[in-house]
C-alpha positions in Angstrom: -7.6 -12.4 21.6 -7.9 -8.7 22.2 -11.5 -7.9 24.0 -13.1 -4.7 23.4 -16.7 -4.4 24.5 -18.6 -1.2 24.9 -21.4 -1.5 28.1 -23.7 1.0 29.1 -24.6 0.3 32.5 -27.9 -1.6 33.7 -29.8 -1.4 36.3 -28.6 -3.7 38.3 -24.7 -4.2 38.9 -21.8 -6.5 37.2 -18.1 -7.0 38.3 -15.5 -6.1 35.3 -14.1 -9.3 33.6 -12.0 -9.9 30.8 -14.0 -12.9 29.7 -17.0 -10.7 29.5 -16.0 -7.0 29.8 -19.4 -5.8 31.9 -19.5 -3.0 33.7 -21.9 -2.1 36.4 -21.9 0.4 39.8 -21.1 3.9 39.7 -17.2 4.2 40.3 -16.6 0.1 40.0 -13.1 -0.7 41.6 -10.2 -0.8 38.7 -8.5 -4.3 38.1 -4.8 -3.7 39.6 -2.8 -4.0 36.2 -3.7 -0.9 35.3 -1.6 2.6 35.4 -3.5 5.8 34.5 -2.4 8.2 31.6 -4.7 10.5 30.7 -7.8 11.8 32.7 -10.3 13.9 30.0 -13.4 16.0 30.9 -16.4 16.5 28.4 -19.7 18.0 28.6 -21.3 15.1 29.6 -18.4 12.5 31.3 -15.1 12.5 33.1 -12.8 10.0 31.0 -10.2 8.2 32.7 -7.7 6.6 30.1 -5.3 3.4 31.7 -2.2 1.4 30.0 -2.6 -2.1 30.7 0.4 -3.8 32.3 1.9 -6.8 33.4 4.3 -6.9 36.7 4.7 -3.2 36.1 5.5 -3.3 32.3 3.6 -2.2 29.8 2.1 -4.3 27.6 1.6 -3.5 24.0 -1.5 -2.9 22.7 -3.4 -2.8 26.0 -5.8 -0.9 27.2 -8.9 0.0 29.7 -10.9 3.1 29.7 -13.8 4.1 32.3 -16.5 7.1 31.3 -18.0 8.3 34.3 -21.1 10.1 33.3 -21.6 13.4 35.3 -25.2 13.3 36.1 -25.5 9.7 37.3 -22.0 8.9 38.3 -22.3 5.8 36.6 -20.0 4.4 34.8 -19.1 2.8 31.1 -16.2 0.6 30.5 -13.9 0.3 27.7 -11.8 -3.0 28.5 -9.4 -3.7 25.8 -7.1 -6.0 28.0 -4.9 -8.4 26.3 -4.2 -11.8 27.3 -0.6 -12.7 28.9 0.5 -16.4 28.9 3.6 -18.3 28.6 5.8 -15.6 29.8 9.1 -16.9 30.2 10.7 -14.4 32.4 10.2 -10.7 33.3 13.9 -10.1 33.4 15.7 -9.3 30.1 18.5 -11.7 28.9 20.1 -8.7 26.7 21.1 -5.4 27.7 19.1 -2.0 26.7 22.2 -1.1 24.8 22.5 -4.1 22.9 18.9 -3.9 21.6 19.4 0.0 20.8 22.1 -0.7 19.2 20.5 -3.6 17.3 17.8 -0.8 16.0 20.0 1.8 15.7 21.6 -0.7 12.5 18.4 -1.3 11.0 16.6 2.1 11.5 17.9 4.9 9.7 17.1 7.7 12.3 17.8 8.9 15.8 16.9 6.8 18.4 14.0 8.4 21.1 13.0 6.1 23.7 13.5 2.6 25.1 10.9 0.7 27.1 11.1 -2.9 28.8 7.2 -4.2 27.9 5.3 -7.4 27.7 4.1 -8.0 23.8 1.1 -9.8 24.8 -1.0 -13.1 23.5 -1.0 -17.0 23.7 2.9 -16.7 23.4 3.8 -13.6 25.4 7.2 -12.3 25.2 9.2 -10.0 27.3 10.6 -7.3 24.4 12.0 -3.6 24.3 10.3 -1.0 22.4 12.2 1.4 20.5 11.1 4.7 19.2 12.8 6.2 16.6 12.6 9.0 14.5 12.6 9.4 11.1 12.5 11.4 7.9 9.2 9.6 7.5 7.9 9.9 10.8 8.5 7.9 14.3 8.6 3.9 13.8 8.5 1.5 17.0 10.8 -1.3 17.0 10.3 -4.4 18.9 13.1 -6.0 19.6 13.0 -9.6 21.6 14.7 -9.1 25.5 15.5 -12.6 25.6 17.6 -13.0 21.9 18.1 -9.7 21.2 16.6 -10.3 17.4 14.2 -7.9 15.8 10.7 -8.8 16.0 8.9 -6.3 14.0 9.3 -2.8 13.1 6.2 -0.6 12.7 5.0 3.0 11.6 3.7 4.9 14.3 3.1 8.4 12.5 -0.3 9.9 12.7 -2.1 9.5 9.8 -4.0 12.3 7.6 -6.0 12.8 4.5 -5.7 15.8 1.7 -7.2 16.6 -1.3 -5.7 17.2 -4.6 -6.5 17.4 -8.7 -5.5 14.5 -11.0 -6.4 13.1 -14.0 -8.0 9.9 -13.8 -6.9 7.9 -15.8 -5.4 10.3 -18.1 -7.1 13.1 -20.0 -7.5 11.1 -23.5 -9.2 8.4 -21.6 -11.5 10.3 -19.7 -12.7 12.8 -22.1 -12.7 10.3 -24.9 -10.4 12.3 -26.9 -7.4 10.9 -29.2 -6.6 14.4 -30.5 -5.4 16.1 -27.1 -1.2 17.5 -27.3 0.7 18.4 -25.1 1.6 22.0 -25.7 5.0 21.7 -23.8 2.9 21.7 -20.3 0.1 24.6 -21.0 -3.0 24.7 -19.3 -5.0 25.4 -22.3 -4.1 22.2 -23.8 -6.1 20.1 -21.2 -9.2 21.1 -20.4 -10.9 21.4 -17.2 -13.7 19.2 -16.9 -10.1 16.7 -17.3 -9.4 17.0 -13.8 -10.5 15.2 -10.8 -10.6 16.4 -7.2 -9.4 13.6 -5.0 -8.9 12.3 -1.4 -5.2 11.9 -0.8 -5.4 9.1 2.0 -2.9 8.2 4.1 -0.6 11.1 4.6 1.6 11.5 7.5 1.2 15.1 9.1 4.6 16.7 7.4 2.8 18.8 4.6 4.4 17.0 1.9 3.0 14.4 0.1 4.6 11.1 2.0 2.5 8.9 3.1 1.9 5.1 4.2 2.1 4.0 0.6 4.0 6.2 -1.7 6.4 9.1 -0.4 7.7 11.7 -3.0 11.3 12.4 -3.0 13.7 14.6 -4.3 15.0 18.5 -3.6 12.8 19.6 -0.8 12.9 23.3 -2.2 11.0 22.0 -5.2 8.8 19.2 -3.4 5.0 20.2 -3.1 4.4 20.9 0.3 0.9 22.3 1.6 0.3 22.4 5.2 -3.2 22.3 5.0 -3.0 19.8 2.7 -4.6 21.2 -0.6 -2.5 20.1 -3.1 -4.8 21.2 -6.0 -2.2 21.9 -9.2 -2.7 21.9 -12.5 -0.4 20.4 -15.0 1.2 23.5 -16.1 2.8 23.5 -12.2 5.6 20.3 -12.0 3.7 19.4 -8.7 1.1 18.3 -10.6 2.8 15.5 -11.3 3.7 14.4 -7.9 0.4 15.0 -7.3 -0.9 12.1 -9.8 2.3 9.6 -8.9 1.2 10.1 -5.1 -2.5 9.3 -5.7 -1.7 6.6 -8.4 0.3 4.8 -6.2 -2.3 5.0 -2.9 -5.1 3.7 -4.5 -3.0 0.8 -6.0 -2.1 -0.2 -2.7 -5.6 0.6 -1.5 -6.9 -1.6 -3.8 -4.5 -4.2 -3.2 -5.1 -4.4 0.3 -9.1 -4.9 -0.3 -8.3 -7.9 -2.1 -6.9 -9.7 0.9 -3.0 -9.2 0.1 -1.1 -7.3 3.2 2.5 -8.0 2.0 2.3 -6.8 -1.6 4.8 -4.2 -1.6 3.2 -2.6 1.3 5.8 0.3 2.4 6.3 3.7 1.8 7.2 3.4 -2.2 10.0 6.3 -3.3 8.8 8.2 -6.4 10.7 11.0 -7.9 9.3 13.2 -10.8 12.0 15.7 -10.2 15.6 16.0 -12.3 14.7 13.3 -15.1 14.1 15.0 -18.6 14.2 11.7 -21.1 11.1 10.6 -22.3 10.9 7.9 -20.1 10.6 6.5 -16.5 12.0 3.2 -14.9 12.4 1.2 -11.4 15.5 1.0 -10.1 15.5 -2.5 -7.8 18.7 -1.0 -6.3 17.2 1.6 -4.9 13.8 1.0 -4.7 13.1 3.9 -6.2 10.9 4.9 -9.1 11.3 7.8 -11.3 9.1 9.7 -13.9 11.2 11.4 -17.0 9.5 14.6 -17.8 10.1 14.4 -21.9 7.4 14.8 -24.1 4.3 14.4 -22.4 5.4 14.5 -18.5 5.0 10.4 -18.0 3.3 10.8 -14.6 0.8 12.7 -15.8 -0.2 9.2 -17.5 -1.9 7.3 -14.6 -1.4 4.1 -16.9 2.6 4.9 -16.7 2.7 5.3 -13.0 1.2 2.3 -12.6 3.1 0.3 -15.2 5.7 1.4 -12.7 4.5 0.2 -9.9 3.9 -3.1 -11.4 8.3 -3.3 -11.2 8.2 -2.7 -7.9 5.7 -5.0 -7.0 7.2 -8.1 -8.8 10.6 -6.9 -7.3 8.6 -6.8 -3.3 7.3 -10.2 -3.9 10.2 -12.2 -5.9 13.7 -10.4 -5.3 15.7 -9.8 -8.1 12.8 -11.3 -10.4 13.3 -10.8 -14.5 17.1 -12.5 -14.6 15.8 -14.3 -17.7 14.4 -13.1 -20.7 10.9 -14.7 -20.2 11.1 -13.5 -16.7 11.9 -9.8 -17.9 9.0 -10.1 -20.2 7.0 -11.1 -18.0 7.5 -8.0 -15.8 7.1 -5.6 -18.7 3.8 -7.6 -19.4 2.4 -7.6 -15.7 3.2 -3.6 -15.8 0.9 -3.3 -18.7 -2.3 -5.4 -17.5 -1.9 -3.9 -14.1 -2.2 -0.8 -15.9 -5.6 -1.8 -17.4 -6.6 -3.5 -14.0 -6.1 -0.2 -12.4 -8.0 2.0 -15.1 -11.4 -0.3 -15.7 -12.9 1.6 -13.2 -12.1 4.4 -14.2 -12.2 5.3 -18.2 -14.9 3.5 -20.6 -13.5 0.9 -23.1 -15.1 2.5 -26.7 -13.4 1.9 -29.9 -12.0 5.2 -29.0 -10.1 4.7 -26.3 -9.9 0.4 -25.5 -9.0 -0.3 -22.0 -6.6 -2.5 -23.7 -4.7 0.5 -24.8 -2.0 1.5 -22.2 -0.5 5.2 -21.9 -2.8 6.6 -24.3 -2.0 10.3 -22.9 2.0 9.4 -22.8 1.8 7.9 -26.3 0.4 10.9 -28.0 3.9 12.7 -27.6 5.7 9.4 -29.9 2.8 7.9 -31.8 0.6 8.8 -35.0 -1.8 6.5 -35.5 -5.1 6.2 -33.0 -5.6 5.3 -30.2 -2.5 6.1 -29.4 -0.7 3.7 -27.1 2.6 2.9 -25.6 1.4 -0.7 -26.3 -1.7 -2.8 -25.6 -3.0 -5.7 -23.9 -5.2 -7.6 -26.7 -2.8 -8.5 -29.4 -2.6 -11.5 -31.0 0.6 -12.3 -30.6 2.0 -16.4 -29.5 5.1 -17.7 -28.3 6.2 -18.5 -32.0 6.3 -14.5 -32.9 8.9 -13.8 -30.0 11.7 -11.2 -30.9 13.8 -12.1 -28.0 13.3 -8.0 -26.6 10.8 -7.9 -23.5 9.0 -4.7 -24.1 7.7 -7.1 -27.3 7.4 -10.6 -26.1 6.1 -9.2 -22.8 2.6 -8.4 -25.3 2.7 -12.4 -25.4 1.9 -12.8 -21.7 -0.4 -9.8 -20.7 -2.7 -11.1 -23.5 -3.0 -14.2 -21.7 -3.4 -11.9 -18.5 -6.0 -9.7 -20.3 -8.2 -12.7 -21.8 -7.8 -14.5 -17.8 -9.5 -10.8 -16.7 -12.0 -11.1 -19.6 -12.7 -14.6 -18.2 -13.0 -14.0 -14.6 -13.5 -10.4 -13.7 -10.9 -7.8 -12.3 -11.0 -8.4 -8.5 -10.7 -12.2 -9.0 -7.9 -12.1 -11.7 -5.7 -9.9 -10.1 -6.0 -11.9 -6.8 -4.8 -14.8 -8.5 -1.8 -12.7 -10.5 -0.9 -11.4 -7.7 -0.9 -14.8 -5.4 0.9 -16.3 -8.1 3.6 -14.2 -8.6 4.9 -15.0 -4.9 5.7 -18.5 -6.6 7.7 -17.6 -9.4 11.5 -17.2 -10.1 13.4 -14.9 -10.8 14.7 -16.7 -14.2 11.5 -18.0 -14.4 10.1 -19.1 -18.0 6.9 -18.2 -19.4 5.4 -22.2 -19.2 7.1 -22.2 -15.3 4.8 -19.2 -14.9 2.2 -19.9 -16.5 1.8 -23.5 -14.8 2.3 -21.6 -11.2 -0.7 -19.3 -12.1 -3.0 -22.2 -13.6 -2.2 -24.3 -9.7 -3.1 -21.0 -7.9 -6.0 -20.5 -9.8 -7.0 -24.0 -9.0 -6.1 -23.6 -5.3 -8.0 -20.2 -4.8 -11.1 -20.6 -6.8 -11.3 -24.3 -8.2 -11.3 -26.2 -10.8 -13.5 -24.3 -13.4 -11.5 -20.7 -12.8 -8.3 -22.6 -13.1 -9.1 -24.2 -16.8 -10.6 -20.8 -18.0 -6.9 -19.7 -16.7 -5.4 -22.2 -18.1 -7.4 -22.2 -21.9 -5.7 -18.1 -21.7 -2.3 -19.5 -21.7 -3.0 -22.5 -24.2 -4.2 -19.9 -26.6 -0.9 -17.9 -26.5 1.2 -21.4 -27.0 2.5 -20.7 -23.3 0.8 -24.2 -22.4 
C-alpha cells in the first residue's frame, strides 16, 4: 500500500514513519533510501523533492517530499514511500540488451533510456524500465530482470485539455429539427445555436488532436493541429469532423471508465475522416482503425455514427475476432446502435420528433424521406421469427431487447451489464448463447430481480 499523508507540524515533535507518515522538528533527519532530484523555492517554502530507492535502485512509484517553510524553518512532509518485500535478488538474471531488445519488438519507437529499478509491493520485483519514444508520446516499459518477459507497458505523455465546437448529438437532435440538409457542407445550412463548445480532455501536448482515448490519423498536412489547442471549426472546414470523432470517442471512454470498466477498449483508438468519400464508415479489426466516409452528410458529423463505430471496436477489444457467425455479426451491428442511444440520452430530448430510439438522425437525412429520419432504430418490433439472415436487419432483433433492458433498468446500470457481458461471449456466438450470458451477469451484478427484467427483454424478442 502506497502511504501518502500530508502533516503540518505540531507543537511538539514526531519521528518520520512509514506506518504513520508524521513529521515534526524543523529540518527532521531524511530516512536513508532516499536520493534528491529536484530542490524548488517559493514564496513561502524551500521544497526538496527525493526518489525513493531500494539498495540504490529506484523504485517505481516512490516518493518523499519535505517543505521547509521559510519563516519557521519547520517542516512538512510528503512521504509517499512504497513497501518492498519478497525481493528475490538485486542482481538481474537477463542482460540490459536482452530486455531492450525484448521492447524494442513490442514498441514501435526509438528506444531512450534503460534503468535497473525495484517495482515495489507485497511481491517486489527487480525489473528494467524502458523509455521509449513514440509517435504518440514516450511509453515506459517494464520488463521483469529475472525472466526477461514484459510486465506492463504504460503511457507516460503529459496530459492536456483543449477546447473545441461539436454538435451534440447531432444538429437534428439538438434543435429538434427533421427538416435540416446538408447543403454539400455550407455553414448556412446548420445553424449556430447547433454547436457546442467543449472540453477536449486528455490530449497529449503535440497540438494535434491524439489523445489517451482516441488519436486522429491520416496526412499530417491535412490533420487539425492547433498549438494552443483551440480547435473551434465549423462544419464547412473538414476538421470539423475530426473534431466531433475525437470528442465522441473521449467521452465514450470517459463514460466507460465511470462505470467501473478499466479494460474496455481503453487505448489510444485510430480514427480517420480523411481520404474516404462513400457514404459510409466501418471498423477494420485488422487494423484497428476506424474510418468516417465523407458522402452525403459527412458521417462523423453524426455523433450517433461515431459511436455506432466505436461500438465495433469495443466488441472487437473485449472478444477478438467476435461476429464469425451470423447472430454474432448481428449482434455487433445491434450493440453499435443502442450504444448509440446510450451515448445520446444525455444529451438530445426523446419527443415524437426526434425518439432517442432513432439512430443517425443527421446521417440519415442525406438517404431517407420519411421522418424522423434514421439510419435505423432501437424500438421495433421485430422477433427472431422475422430474421432475413443480413445483420444490419436482424441486428434490430437484439438492440430491441437491449433498448427495452435500458427502459427497465436505467442507462448507467444497463450498459454495465452489456458491457460485462460481452467479455463472455463468442465470437460465433448465437443470439440465445448471448442472451443467456447477459441474463447470468445481470443476476451476478445486480440480483435476481434486474436479472428477470433482463431476461423478460429477451423472452419478448423469442431470443429466450
Amino acid at each position: 500500500m502506497r502511504l501518502r499523508r500530508l502533516v503540518a507540524v505540531a507543537c511538539c515533535a514526531s519521528a518520520v514513519s512509514l506506518s504513520g507518515g508524521v513529521v515534526a522538528q524543523a529540518s527532521p533527519p531524511e530516512p536513508a533510501d532516499l536520493q534528491l532530484v529536484a530542490t524548488r523555492d517559493s514564496l513561502l517554502a524551500t521544497h526538496y523533492w527525493y526518489a525513493q530507492t531500494f539498495e540504490g535502485k529506484p523504485v517505481l512509484g516512490g516518493y518523499y517530499a519535505k517543505h521547509v517553510d521559510k519563516r519557521t524553518k519547520r517542516a512538512t512532509v510528503q512521504d509517499g514511500r512504497i513497501p518492498v518485500s519478497g525481493l528475490a535478488s538485486t542482481t538481474p538474471s537477463v542482460a540490459t540488451e536482452r530486455a531492450d531488445a525484448t521492447v524494442d519488438q513490442q514498441v514501435a519507437g526509438d528506444r531512450a533510456a534503460t534503468e535497473l529499478s525495484v517495482l515495489p509491493g507485497p511481491q517486489s520485483k527487480l525489473v528494467y524500465a524502458v523509455v521509449s519514444r513514440t509517435d504518440r508520446g514516450s511509453v515506459r516499459t517494464i520488463v521483469d530482470a529475472a525472466s526477461g518477459e514484459v510486465i506492463k507497458t504504460e503511457d507516460i505523455v503529459k496530459r492536456a485539455e483543449g477546447t473545441g465546437k461539436v454538435f451534440a448529438p447531432n444538429p437534428v437532435a439538438s434543435l429538434q429539427n427533421e427538416a435540416l440538409t446538408d447543403q454539400d457542407d455550407a455553414d448556412a445550412a446548420v445553424p449556430a445555436k447547433a454547436y457546442k463548445k467543449v472540453r477536449l480532455s486528455d490530449l497529449d501536448t503535440s497540438g494535434y488532436l491524439s489523445g489517451k482515448y482516441a488519436k486522429l490519423v491520416g496526412p499530417t498536412e491535412q490533420l487539425a493541429f492547433q498549438k494552443n489547442r483551440k480547435f473551434e471549426y465549423t462544419r464547412a472546414d473538414d476538421r470539423f469532423e475530426q473534431v466531433m470523432a475525437y470528442s465522441g470517442i473521449t467521452d465514450a471512454q470517459r463514460y466507460i471508465q465511470r462505470l467501473g470498466f478499466k479494460d474496455v477498449n481503453n487505448e489510444a483508438q485510430d480514427v480517420t475522416t480523411i481520404g474516404f468519400e462513400d457514404d459510409n464508415s466501418y471498423y477494420d479489426p485488422s487494423t484497428d482503425q476506424i474510418t468516417f466516409g465523407t458522402g452525403g452528410v459527412d458521417d462523423a458529423e453524426d455523433a450517433e455514427i461515431i459511436w455506432h463505430e466505436l461500438g465495433h471496436a469495443i466488441q472487437d477489444a473485449q472478444v477478438p475476432n467476435f461476429g464469425q457467425s451470423l447472430d454474432g455479426g448481428s449482434i455487433g451491428e445491434a450493440f453499435g446502435d443502442w450504444w448509440a442511444m446510450i451515448m445520446s440520452v444525455p444529451l438530445q430530448k426523446d419527443s415524437a420528433t426526434t425518439p432517442i430510439a432513432c439512430i443517425g438522425d443527421w446521417d440519415a437525412t442525406a438517404y431517407t424521406d420519411d421522418t424522423p429520419h434514421c439510419l435505423r432504430r432501437t424500438d421495433t418490433d421485430l422477433k427472431v421469427a422475422d430474421r432475413e439472415g443480413e445483420v444490419h436487419f436482424d441486428g434490430q432483433i437484439w438492440s430491441r431487447a437491449l433498448f427495452d433492458v435500458y427502459k427497465a433498468v436505467g442507462r448507467d446500470e444497463s450498459a454495465r451489464i452489456v458491457l460485462e457481458a460481452q467479455f463472455s461471449y463468442t465470437p460465433d456466438t448465437t443470439f440465445a448463447q448471448a442472451a443467456e450470458t447477459t441474463v447470468a451477469t445481470a443476476k451476478a451484478l445486480c440480483g435476481n430481480r434486474t436479472a428477470d427484467k433482463v431476461k423478460a427483454a429477451f423472452v419478448a424478442r423469442g431470443i429466450l
